[in-house]
C-alpha positions as a LaTeX table, in Angstrom:
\begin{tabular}{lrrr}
\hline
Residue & $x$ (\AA) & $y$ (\AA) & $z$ (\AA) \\
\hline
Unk1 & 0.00 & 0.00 & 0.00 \\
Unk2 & 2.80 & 2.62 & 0.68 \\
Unk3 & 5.07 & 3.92 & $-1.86$ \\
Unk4 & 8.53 & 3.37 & 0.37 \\
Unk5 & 10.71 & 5.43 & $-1.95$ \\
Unk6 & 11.48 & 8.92 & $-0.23$ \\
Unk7 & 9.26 & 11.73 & $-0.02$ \\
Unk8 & 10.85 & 13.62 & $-2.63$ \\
Unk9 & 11.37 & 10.30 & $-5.01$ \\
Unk10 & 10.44 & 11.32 & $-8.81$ \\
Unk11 & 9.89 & 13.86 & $-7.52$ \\
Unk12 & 11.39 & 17.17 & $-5.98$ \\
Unk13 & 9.85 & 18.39 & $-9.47$ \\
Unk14 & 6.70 & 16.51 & $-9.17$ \\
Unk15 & 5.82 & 17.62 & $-5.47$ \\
Unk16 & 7.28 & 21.41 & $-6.30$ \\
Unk17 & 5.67 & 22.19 & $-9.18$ \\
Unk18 & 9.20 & 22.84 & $-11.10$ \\
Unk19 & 8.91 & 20.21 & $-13.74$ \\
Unk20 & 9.31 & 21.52 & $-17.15$ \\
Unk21 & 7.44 & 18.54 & $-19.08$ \\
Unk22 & 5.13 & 19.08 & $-21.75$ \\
Unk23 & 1.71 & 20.26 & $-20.33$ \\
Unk24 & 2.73 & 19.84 & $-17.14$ \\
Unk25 & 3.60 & 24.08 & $-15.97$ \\
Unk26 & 1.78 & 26.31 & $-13.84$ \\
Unk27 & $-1.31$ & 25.90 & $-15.01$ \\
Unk28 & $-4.56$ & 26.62 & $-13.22$ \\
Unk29 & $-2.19$ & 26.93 & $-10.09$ \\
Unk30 & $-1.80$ & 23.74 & $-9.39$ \\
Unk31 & 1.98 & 23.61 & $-8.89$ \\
Unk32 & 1.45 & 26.29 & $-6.66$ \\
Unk33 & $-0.86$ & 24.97 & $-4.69$ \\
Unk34 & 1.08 & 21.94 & $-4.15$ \\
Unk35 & 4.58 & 23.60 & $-3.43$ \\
Unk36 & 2.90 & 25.01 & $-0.55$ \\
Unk37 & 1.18 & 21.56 & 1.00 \\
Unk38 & 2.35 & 18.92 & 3.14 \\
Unk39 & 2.49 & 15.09 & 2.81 \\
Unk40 & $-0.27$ & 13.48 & 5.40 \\
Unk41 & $-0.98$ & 10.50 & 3.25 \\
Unk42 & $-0.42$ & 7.91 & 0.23 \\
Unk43 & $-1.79$ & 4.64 & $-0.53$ \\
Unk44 & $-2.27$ & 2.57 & $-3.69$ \\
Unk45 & $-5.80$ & 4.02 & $-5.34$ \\
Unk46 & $-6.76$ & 1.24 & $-6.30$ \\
Unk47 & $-7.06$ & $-0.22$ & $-2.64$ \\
Unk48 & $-8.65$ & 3.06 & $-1.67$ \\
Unk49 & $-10.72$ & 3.97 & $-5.00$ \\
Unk50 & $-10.95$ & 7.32 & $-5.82$ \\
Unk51 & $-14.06$ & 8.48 & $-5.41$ \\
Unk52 & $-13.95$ & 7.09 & $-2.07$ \\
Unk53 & $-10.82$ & 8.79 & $-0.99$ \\
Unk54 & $-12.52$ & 12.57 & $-2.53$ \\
Unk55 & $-15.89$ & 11.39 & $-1.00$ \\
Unk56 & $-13.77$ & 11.41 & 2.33 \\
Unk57 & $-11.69$ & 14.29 & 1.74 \\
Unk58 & $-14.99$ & 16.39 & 0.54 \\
Unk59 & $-17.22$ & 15.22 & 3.56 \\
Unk60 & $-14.48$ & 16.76 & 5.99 \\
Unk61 & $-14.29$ & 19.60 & 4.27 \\
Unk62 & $-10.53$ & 19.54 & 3.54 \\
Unk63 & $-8.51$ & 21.66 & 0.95 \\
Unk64 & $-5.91$ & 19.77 & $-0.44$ \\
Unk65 & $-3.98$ & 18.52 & $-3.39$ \\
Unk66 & $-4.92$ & 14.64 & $-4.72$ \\
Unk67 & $-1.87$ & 13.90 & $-6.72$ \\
Unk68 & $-1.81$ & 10.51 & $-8.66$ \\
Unk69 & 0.52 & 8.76 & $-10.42$ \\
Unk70 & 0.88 & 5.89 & $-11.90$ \\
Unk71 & 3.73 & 4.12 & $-15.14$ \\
Unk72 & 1.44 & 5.48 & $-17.86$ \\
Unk73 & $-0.53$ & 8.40 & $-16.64$ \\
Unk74 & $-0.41$ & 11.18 & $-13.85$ \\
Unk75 & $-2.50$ & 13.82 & $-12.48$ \\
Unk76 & $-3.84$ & 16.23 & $-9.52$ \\
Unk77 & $-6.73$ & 17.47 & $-8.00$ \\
Unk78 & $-7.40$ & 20.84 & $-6.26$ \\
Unk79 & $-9.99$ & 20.25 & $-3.45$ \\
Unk80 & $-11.56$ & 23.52 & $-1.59$ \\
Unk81 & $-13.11$ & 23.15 & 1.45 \\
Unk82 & $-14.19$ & 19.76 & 0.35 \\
Unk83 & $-15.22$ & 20.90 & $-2.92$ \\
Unk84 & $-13.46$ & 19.66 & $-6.50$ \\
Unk85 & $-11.91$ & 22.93 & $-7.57$ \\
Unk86 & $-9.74$ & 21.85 & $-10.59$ \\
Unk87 & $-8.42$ & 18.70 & $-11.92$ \\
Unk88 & $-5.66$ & 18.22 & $-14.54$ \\
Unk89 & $-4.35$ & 14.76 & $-16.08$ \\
Unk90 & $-1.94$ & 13.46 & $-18.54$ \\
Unk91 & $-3.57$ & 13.39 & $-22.50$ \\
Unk92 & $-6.69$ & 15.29 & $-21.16$ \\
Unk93 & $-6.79$ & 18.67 & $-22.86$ \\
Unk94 & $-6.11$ & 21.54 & $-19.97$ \\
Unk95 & $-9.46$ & 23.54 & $-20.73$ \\
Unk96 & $-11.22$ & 20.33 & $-20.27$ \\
Unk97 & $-14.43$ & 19.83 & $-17.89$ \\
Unk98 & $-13.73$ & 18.21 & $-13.76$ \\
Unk99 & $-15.59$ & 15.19 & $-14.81$ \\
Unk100 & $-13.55$ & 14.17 & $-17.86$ \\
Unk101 & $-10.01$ & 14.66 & $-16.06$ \\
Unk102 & $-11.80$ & 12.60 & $-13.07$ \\
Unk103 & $-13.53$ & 9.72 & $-15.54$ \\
Unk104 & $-9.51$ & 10.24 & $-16.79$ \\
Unk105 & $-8.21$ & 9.44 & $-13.42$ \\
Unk106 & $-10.77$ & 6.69 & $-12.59$ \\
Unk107 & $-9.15$ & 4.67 & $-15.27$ \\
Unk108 & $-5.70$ & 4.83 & $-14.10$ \\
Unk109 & $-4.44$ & 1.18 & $-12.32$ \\
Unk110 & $-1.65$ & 0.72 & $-10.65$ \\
Unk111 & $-1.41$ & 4.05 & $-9.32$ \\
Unk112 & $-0.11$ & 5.54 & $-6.04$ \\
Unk113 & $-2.06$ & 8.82 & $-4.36$ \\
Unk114 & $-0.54$ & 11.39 & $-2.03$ \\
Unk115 & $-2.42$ & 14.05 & $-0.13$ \\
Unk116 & $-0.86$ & 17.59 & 0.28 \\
Unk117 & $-3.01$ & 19.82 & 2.92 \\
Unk118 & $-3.33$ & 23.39 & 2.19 \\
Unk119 & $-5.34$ & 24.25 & 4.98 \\
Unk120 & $-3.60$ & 25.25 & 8.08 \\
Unk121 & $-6.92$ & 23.91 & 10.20 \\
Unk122 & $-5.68$ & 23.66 & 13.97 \\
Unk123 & $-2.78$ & 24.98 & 13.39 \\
Unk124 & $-3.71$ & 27.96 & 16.03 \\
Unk125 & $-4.40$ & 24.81 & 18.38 \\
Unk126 & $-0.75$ & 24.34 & 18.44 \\
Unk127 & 0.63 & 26.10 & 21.38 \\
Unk128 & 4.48 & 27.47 & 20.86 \\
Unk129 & 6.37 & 25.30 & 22.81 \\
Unk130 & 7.48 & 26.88 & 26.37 \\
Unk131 & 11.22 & 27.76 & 26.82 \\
Unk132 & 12.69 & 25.75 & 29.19 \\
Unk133 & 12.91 & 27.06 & 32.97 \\
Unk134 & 15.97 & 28.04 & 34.35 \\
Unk135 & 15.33 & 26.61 & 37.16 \\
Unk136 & 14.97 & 23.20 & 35.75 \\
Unk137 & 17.98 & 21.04 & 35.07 \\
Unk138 & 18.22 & 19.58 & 32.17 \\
Unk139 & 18.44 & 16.37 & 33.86 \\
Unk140 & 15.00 & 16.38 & 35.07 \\
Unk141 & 13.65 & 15.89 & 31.46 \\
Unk142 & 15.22 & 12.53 & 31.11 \\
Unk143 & 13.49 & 8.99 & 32.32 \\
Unk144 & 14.82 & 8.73 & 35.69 \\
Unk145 & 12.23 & 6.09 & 36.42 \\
Unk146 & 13.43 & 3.85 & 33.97 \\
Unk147 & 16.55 & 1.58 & 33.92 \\
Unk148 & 18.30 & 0.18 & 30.70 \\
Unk149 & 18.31 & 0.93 & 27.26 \\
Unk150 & 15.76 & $-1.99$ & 26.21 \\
Unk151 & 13.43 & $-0.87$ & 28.75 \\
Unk152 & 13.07 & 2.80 & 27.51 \\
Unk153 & 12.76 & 1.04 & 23.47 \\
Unk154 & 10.28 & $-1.30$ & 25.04 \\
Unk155 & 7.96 & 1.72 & 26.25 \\
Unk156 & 8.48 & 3.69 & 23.05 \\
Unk157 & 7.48 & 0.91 & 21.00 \\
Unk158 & 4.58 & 0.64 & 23.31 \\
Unk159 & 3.47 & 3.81 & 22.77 \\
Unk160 & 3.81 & 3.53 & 18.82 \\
Unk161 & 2.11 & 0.09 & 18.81 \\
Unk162 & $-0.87$ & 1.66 & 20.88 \\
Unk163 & $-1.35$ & 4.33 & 18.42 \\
Unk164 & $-1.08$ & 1.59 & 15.72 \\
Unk165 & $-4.51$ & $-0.15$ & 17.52 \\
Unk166 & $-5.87$ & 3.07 & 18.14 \\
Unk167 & $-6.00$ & 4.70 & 14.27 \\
Unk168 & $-6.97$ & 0.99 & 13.06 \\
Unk169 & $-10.14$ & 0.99 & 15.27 \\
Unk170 & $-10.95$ & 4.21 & 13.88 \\
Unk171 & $-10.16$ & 4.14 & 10.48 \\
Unk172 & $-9.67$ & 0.76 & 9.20 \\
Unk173 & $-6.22$ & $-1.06$ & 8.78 \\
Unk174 & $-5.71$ & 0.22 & 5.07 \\
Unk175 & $-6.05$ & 3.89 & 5.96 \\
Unk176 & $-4.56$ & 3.49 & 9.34 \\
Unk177 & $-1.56$ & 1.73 & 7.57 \\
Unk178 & $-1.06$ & 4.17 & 5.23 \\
Unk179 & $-0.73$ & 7.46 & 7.55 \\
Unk180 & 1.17 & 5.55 & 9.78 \\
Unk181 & 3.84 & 4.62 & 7.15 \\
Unk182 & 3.65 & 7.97 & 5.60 \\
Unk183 & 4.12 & 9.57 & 9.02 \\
Unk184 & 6.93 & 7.62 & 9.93 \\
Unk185 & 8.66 & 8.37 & 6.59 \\
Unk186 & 8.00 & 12.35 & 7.50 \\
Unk187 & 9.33 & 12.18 & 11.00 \\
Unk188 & 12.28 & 9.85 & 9.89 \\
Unk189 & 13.07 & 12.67 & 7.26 \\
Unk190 & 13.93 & 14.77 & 10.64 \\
Unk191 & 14.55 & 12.42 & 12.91 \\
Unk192 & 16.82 & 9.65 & 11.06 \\
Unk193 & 17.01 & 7.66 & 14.26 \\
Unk194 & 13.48 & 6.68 & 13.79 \\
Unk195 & 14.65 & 4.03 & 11.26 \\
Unk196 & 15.04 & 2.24 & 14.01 \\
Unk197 & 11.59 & 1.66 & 14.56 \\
Unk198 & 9.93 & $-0.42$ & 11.67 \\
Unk199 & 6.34 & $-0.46$ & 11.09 \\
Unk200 & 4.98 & $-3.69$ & 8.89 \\
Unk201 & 2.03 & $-3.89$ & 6.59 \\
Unk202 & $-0.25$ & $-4.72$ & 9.28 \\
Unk203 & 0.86 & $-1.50$ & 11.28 \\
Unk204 & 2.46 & $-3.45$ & 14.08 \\
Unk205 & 5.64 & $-1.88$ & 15.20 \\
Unk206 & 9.13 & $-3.52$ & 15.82 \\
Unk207 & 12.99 & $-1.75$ & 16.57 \\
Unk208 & 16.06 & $-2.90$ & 14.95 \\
Unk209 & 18.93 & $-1.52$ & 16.99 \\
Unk210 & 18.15 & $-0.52$ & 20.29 \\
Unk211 & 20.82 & 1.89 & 20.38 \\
Unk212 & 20.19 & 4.03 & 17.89 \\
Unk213 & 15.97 & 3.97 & 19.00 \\
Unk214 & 16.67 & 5.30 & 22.15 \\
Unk215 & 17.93 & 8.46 & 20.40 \\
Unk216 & 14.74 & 8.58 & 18.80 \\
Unk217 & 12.94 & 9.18 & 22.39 \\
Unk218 & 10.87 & 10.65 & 23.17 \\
Unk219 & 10.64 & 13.94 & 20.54 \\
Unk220 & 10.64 & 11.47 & 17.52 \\
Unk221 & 8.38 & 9.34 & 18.72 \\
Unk222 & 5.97 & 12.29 & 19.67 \\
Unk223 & 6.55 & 14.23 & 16.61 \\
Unk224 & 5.01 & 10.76 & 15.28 \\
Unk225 & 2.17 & 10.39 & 16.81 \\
Unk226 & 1.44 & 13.95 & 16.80 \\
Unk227 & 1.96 & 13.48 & 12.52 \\
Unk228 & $-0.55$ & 10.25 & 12.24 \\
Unk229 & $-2.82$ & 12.09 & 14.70 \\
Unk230 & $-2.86$ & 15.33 & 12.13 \\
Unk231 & $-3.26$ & 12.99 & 8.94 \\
Unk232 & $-6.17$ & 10.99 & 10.38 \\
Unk233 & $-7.96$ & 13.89 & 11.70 \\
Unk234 & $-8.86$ & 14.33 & 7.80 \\
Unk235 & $-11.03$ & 11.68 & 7.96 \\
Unk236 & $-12.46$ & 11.27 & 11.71 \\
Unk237 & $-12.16$ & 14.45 & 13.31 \\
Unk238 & $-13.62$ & 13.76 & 16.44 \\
Unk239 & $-11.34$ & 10.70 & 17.27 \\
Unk240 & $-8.50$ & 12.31 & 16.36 \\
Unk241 & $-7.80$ & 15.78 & 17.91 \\
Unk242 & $-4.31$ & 16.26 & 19.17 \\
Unk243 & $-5.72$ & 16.82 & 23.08 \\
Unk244 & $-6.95$ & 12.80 & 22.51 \\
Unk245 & $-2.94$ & 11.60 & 22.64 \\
Unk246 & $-2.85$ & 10.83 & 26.41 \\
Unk247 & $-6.14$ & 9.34 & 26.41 \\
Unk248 & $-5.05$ & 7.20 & 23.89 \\
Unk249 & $-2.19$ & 5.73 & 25.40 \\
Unk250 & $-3.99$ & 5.36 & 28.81 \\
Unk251 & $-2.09$ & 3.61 & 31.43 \\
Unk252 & 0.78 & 4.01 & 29.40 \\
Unk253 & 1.02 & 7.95 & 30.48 \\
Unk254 & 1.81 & 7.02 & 33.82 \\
Unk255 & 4.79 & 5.39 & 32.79 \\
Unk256 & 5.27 & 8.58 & 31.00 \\
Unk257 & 5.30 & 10.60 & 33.36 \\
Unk258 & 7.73 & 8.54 & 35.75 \\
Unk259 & 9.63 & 8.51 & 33.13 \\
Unk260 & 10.19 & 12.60 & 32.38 \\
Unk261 & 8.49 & 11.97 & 28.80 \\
Unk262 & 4.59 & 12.75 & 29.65 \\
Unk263 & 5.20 & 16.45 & 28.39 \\
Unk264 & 6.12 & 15.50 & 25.16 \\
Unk265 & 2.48 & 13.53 & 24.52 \\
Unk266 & 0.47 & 16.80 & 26.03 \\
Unk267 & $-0.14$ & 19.19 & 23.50 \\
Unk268 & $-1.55$ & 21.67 & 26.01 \\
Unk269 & 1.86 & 22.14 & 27.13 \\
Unk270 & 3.56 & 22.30 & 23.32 \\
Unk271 & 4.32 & 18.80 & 23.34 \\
Unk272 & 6.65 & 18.17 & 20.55 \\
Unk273 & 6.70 & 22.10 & 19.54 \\
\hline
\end{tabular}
């Protein structure tokens, strides 16, 4: 289901809007449009069918960029406020009518989808994140409670694998699987050390190197779940708000907490930020 080549595969060009193919400039806007979005999700389409995915996208209201591509044929559509706003497709005249590029794009197989928000929705629900006290060590914000490497891994992957169970109640483990992989190849982009933590097909998560996970915790491993919380509030927005994150892990938070990492999962307090 997920494309595993990097973000950028193809595709600095294809994702900026600087590609100087044949038909494919600045028209209608589109390339701006998607210069300025961000990667919350890609699947194959034809697991996800696309009029399901824009029936989603368009019953949450979301403005965003649909880009599709696939070895013969390639296109984008412009979604406002939930609404189709443009459309464009390879061999489909550029002054042709939203249905025909769509009908176009219905007929492509083998084809991966991405998802580029515009909207900055929540994004004034994102505290700045509070500069550290002076009169806090720096000591303080590490996992006192814990002992040994594995142990601090363990809890990490804990915390990923309850997310995992979480989004697949919610959404289904095709969608779930998805943003998860999508978000993990987003946070690994800044965080390399997430590597170590592999997610399968199924969404389950595992660590390879316990070494190099540990440097992942806790702000990778927030910035992650913060990333699949974001993606899959597209499609369940009431399941899915960043405030949810220590509900969701439950129990776990306590362990958290004695740990020095609960701030990181509280997005009242800037969390990752």
């Amino acid at each position: 289901m997920f494309d595993s080549a990097a973000l950028g595969d193809g595709g600095g060009a294809w994702f900026g809007g600087a590609t100087t193919d044949a038909g494919w400039g600045d028209r209608a806007g589109v390339s701006s449009d998607r210069a300025r979005g961000r990667l919350i999700l890609r699947g194959q389409l034809d697991e996800v069918g696309l009029d399901d995915l824009l029936g989603t996208l368009g019953s949450r209201g979301r403005t965003c960029v649909v880009s599709v591509r696939s070895p013969k044929r390639r296109g984008e559509i412009v979604l406002e406020r939930g609404r189709v706003l443009r459309a464009r497709a390879d061999g489909v005249p550029a002054d042709a009518d939203v249905e025909v590029t769509l009908a176009a794009l219905r007929g492509v197989s083998h084809a991966v989808f991405d998802v580029l928000a515009l909207d900055e929705r929540g994004s004034s629900s994102w505290p700045p994140p509070r500069p550290p006290s002076s009169e806090t060590p720096t000591a303080s914000l590490r996992p006192a409670m814990l002992e040994g490497n594995a142990t601090e891994v363990a809890l990490a992957a804990a915390v990923m694998n309850a997310c995992s169970v979480y989004t697949r109640k919610w959404l289904g483990p095709k969608l779930a699987s998805s943003i998860m992989l999508t978000a993990w190849a987003r946070t690994a982009a800044e965080h390399p050390a997430m590597d170590a933590f592999r997610i399968s097909a199924d969404g389950m998560v595992t660590v390879a190197g316990v070494e190099r996970a540990r440097s992942a915790i806790p702000k990778a491993v927030a910035t992650w779940v913060f990333a699949v919380f974001e993606a899959a509030s597209m499609f369940h927005a009431a399941r899915f708000q960043r405030y949810h994150v220590p509900e969701m892990l439950g129990g776990l938070m306590r362990l958290l907490d004695k740990g020095g990492w609960g701030e990181a999962f509280r997005i009242r307090d800037g969390g990752v930020r």
